[in-house]
VMD Tcl script that builds the backbone (N, CA, C; Angstrom):
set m [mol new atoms 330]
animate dup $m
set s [atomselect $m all]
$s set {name element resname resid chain x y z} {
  {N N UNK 1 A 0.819 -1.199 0.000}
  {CA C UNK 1 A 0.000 0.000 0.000}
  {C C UNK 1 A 0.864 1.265 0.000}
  {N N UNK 2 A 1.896 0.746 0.576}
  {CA C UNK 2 A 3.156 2.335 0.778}
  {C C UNK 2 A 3.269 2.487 -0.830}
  {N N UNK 3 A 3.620 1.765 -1.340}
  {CA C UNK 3 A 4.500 1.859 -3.048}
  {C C UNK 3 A 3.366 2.250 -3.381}
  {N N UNK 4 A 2.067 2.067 -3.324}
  {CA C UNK 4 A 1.161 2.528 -4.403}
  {C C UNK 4 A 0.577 4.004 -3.749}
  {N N UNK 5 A 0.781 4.419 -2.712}
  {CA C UNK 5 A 0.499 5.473 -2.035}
  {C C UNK 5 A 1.513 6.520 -2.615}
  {N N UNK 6 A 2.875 5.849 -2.757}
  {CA C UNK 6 A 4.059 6.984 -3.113}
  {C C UNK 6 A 3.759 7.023 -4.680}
  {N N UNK 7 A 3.528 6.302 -5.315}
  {CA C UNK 7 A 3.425 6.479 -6.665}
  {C C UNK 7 A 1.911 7.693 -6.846}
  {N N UNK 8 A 1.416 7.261 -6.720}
  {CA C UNK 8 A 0.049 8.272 -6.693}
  {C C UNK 8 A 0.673 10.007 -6.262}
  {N N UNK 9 A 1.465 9.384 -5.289}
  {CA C UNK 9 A 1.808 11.620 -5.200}
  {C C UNK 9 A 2.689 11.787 -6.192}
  {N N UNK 10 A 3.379 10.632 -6.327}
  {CA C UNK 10 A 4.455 11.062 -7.898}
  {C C UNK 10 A 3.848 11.604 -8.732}
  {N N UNK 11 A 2.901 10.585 -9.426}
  {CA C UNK 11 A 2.218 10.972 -10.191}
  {C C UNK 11 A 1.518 12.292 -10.574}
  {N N UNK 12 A 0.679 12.470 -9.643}
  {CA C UNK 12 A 0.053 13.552 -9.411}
  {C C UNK 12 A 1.258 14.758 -9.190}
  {N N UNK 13 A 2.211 14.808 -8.303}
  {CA C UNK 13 A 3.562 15.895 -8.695}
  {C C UNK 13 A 3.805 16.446 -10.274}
  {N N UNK 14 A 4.060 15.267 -10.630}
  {CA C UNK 14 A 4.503 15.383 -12.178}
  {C C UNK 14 A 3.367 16.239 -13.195}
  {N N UNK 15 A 2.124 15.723 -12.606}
  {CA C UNK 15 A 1.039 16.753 -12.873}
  {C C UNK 15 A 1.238 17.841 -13.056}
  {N N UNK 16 A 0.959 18.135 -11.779}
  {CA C UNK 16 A 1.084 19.841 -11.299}
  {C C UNK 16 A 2.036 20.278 -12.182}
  {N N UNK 17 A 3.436 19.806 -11.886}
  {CA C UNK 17 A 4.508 20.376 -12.496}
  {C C UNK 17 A 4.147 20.754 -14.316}
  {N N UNK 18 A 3.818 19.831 -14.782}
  {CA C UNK 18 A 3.527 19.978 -16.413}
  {C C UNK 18 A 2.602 21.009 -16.472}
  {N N UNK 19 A 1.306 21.236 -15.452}
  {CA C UNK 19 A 0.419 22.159 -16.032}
  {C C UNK 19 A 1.111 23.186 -16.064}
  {N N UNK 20 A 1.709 23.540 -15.194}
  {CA C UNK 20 A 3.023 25.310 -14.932}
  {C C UNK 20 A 3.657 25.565 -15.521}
  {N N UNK 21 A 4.357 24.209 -16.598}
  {CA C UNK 21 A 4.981 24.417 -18.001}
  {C C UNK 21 A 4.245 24.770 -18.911}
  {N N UNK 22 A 3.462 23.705 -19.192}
  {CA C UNK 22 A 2.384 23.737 -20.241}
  {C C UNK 22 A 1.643 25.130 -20.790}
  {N N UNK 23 A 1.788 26.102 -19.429}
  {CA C UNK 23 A 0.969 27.245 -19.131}
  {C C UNK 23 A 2.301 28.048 -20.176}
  {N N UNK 24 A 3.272 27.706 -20.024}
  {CA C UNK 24 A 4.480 28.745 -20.938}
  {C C UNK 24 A 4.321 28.805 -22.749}
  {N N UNK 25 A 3.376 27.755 -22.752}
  {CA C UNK 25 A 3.545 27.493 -23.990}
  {C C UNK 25 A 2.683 28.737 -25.083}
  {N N UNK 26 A 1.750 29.068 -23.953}
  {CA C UNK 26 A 0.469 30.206 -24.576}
  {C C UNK 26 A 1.260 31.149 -24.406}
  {N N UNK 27 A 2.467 31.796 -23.529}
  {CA C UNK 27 A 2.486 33.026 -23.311}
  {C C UNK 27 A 3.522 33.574 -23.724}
  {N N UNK 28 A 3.406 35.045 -24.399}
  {CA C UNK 28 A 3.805 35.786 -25.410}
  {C C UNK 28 A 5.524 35.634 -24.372}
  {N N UNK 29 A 6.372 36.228 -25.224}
  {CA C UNK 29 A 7.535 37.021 -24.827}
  {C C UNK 29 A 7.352 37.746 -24.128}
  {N N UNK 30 A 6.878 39.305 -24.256}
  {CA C UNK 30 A 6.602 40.220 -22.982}
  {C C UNK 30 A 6.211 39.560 -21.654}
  {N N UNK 31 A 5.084 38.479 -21.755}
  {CA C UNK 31 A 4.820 38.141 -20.372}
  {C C UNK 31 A 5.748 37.298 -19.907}
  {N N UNK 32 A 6.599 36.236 -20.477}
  {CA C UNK 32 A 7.845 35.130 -19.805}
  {C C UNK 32 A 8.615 36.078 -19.076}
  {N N UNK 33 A 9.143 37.384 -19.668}
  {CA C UNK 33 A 10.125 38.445 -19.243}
  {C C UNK 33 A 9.513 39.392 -18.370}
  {N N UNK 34 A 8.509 39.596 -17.757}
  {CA C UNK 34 A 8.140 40.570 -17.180}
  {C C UNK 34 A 7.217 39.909 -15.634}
  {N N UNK 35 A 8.462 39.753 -15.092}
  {CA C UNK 35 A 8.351 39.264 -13.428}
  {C C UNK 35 A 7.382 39.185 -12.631}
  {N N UNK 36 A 6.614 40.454 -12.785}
  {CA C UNK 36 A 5.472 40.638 -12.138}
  {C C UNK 36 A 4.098 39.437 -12.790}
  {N N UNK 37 A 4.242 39.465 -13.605}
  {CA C UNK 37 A 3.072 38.760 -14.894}
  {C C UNK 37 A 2.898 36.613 -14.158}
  {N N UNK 38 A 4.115 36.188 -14.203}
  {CA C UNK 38 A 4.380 35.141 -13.540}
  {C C UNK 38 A 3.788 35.050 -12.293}
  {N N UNK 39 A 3.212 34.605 -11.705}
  {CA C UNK 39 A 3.070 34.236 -10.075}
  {C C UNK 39 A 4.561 33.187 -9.363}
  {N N UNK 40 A 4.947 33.830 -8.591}
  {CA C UNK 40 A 6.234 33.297 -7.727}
  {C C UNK 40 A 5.757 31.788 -7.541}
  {N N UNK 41 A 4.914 31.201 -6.424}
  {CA C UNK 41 A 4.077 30.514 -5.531}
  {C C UNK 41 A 3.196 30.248 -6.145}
  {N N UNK 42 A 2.500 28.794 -5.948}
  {CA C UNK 42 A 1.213 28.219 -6.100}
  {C C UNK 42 A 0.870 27.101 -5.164}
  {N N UNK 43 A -0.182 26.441 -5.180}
  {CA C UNK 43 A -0.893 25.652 -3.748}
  {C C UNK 43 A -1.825 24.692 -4.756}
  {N N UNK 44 A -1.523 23.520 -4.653}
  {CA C UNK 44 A -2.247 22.175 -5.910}
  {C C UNK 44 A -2.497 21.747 -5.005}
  {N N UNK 45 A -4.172 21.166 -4.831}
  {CA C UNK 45 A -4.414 19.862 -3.939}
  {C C UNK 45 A -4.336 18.657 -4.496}
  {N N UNK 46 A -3.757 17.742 -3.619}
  {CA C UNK 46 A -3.528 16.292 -3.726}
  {C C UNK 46 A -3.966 15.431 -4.984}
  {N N UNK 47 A -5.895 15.749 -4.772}
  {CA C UNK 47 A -7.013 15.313 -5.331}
  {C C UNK 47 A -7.916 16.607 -6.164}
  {N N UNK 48 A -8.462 16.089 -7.011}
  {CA C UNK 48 A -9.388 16.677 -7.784}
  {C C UNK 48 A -10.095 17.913 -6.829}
  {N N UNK 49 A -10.839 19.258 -7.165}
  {CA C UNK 49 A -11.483 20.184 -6.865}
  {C C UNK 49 A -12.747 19.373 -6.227}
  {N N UNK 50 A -13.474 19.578 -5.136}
  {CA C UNK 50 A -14.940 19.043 -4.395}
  {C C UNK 50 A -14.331 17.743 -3.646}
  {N N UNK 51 A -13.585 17.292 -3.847}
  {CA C UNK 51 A -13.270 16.774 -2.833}
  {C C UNK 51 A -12.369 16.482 -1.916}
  {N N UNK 52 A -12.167 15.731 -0.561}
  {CA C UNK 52 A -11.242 15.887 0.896}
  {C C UNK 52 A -9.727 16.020 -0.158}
  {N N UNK 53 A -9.311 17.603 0.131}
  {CA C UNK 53 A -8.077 17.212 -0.664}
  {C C UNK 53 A -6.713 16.502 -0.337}
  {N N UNK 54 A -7.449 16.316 1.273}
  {CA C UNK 54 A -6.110 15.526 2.252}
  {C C UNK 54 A -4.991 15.786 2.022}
  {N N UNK 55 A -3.888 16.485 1.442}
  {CA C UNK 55 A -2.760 16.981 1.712}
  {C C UNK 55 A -2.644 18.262 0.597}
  {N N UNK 56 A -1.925 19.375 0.437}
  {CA C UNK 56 A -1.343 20.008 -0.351}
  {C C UNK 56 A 0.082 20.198 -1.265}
  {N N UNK 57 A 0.263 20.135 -2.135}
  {CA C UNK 57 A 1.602 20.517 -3.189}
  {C C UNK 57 A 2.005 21.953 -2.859}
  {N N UNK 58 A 2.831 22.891 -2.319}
  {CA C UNK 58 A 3.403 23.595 -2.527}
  {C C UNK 58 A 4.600 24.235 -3.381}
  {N N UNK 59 A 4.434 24.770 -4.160}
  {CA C UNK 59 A 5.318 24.698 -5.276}
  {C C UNK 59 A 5.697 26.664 -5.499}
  {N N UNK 60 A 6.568 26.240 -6.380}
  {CA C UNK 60 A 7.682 27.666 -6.924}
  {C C UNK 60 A 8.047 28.023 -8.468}
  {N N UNK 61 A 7.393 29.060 -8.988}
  {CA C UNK 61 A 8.169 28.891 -10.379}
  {C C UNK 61 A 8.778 29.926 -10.624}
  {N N UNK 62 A 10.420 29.728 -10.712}
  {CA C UNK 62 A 11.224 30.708 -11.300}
  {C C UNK 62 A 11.780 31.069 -12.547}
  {N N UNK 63 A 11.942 32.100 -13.164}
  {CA C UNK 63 A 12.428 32.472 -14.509}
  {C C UNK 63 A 13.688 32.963 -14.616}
  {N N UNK 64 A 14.821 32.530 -14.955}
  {CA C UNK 64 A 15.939 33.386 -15.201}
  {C C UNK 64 A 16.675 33.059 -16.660}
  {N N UNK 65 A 17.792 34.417 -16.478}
  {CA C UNK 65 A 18.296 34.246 -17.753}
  {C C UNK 65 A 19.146 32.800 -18.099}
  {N N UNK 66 A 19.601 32.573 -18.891}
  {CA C UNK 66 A 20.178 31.061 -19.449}
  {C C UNK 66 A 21.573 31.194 -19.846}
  {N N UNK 67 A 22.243 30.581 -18.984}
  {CA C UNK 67 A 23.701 31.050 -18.824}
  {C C UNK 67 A 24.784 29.813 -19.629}
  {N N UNK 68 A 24.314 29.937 -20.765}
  {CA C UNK 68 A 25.094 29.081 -21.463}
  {C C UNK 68 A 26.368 29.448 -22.657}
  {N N UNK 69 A 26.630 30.772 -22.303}
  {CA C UNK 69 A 27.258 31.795 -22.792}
  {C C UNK 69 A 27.539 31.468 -24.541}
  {N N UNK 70 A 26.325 31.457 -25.398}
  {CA C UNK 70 A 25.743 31.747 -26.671}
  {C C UNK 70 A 25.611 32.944 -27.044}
  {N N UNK 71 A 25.536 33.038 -28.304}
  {CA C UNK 71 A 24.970 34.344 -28.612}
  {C C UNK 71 A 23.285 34.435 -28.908}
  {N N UNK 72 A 22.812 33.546 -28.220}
  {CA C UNK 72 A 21.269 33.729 -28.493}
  {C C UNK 72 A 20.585 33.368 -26.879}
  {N N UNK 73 A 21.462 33.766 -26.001}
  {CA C UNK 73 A 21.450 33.582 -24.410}
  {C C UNK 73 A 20.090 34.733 -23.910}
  {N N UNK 74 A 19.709 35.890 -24.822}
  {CA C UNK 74 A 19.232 36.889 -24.259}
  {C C UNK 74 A 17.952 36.609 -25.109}
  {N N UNK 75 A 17.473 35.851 -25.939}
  {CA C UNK 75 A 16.429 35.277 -26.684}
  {C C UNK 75 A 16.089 33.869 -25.640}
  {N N UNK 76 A 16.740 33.362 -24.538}
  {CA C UNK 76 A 16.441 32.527 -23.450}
  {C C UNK 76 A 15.981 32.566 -22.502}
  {N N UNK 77 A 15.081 31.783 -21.661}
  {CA C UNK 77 A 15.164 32.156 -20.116}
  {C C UNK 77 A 14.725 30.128 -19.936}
  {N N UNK 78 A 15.286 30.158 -19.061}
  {CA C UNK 78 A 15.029 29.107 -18.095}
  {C C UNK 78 A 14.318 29.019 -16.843}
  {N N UNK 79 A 13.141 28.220 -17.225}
  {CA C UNK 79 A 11.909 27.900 -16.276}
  {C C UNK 79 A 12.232 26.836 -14.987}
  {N N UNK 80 A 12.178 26.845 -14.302}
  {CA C UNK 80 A 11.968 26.322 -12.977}
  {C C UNK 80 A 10.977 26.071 -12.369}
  {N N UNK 81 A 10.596 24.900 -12.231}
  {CA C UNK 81 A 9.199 24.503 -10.858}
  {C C UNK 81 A 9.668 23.817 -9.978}
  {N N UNK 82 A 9.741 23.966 -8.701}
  {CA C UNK 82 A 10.185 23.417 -7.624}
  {C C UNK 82 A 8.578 22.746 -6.916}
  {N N UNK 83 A 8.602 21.609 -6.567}
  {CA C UNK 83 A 7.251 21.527 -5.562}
  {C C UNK 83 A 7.970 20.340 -4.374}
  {N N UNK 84 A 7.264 21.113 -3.568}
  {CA C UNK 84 A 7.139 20.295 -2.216}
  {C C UNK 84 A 6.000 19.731 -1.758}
  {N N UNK 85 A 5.914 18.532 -0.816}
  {CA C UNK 85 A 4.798 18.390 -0.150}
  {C C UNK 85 A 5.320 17.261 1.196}
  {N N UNK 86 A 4.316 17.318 2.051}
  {CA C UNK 86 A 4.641 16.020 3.217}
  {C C UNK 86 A 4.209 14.743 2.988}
  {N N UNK 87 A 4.528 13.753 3.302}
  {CA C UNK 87 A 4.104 12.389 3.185}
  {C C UNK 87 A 4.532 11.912 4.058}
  {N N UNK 88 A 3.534 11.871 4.883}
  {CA C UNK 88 A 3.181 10.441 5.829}
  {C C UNK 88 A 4.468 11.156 6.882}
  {N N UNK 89 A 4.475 13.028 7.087}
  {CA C UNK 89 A 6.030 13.187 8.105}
  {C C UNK 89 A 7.147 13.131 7.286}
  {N N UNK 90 A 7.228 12.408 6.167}
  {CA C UNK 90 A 8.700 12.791 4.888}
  {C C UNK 90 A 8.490 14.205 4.612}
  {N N UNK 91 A 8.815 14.932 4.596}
  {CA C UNK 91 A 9.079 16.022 3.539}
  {C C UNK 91 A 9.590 15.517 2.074}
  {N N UNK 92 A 8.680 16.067 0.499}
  {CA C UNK 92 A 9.284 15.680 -0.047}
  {C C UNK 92 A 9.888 16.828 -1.051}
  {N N UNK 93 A 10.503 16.434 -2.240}
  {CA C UNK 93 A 10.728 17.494 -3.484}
  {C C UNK 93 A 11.004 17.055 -4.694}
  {N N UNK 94 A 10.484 17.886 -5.676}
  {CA C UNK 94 A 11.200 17.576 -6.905}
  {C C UNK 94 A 10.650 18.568 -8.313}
  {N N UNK 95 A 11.697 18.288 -8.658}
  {CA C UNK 95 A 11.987 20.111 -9.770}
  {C C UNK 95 A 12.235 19.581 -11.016}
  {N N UNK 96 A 11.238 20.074 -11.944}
  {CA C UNK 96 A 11.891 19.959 -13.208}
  {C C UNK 96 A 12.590 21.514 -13.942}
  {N N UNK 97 A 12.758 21.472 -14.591}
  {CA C UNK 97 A 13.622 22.399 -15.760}
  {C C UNK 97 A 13.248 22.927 -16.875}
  {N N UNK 98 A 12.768 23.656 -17.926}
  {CA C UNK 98 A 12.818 24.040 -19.017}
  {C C UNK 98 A 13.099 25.090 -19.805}
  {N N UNK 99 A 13.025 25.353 -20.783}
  {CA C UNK 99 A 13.930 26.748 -21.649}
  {C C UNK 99 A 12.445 27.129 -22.819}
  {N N UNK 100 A 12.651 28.434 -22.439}
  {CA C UNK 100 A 11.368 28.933 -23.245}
  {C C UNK 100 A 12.172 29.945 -24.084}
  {N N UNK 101 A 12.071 30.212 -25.589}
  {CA C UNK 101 A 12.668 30.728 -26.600}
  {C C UNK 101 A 11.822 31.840 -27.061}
  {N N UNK 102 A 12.475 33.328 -27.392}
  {CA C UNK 102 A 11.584 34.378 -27.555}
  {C C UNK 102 A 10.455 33.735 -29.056}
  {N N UNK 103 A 11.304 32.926 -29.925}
  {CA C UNK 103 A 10.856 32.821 -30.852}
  {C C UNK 103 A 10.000 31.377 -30.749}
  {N N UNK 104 A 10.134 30.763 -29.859}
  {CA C UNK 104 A 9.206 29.612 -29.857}
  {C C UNK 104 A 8.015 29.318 -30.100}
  {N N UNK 105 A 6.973 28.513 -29.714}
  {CA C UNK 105 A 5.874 28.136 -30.300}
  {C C UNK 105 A 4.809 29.098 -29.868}
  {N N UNK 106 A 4.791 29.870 -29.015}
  {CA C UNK 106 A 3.483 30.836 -28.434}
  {C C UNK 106 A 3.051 31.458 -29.488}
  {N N UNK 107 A 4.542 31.931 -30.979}
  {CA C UNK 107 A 4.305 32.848 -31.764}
  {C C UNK 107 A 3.852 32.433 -32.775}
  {N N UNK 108 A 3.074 30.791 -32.890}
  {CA C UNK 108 A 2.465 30.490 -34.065}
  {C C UNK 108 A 1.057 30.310 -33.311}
  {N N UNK 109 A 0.775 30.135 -32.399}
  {CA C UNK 109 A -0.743 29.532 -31.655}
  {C C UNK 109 A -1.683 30.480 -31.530}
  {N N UNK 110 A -1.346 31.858 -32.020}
  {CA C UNK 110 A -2.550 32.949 -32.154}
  {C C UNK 110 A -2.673 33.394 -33.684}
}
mol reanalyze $m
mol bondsrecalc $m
mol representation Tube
mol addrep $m
């Protein structure tokens, strides 16, 4: 029951995490670059909306520049989601990574 208990918050982690990416994919250049526009912090329950959500995801998404010293470094930024949550008294974590391009896909989807 433990293994299938830990897999289920995996799961559901990996969730969360993709929708916060996924969300980069609609949004223009001006908004990836303009700090305020992003929300720092977000709060995912466990389980679906209406019901006991019995624990919370706490999570982080940061934007910075992409330090891969290119000449197309300032047409970059690198996405960050950090999420946390408790289990069962564990504290847990886990972060994925991605790179959003001024010229990328947002600028064909309108």
């Amino acid at each position: 029951f433990t293994v299938i208990r830990l897999s289920r918050e995996e799961a559901r982690a990996t969730q969360v995490m993709m929708e916060k990416l996924e969300v980069f994919r609609l949004y223009s250049w001006n908004q990836v670059t303009n700090q305020t526009f992003v929300p720092n912090g977000f709060v995912a329950p466990f389980v679906a909306v209406g019901a006991d959500p019995g624990f919370y995801y706490t999570g982080t998404v940061t934007i910075a520049s992409v330090p891969l010293g290119t000449s197309y470094d300032e047409d970059l930024r690198q996405v960050t989601v950090d999420l946390d949550w408790n289990s069962k008294g564990i504290q847990r974590h886990r972060e994925v990574t991605t790179y959003v391009s001024r010229y990328g896909i947002q600028n064909y989807t309108y």
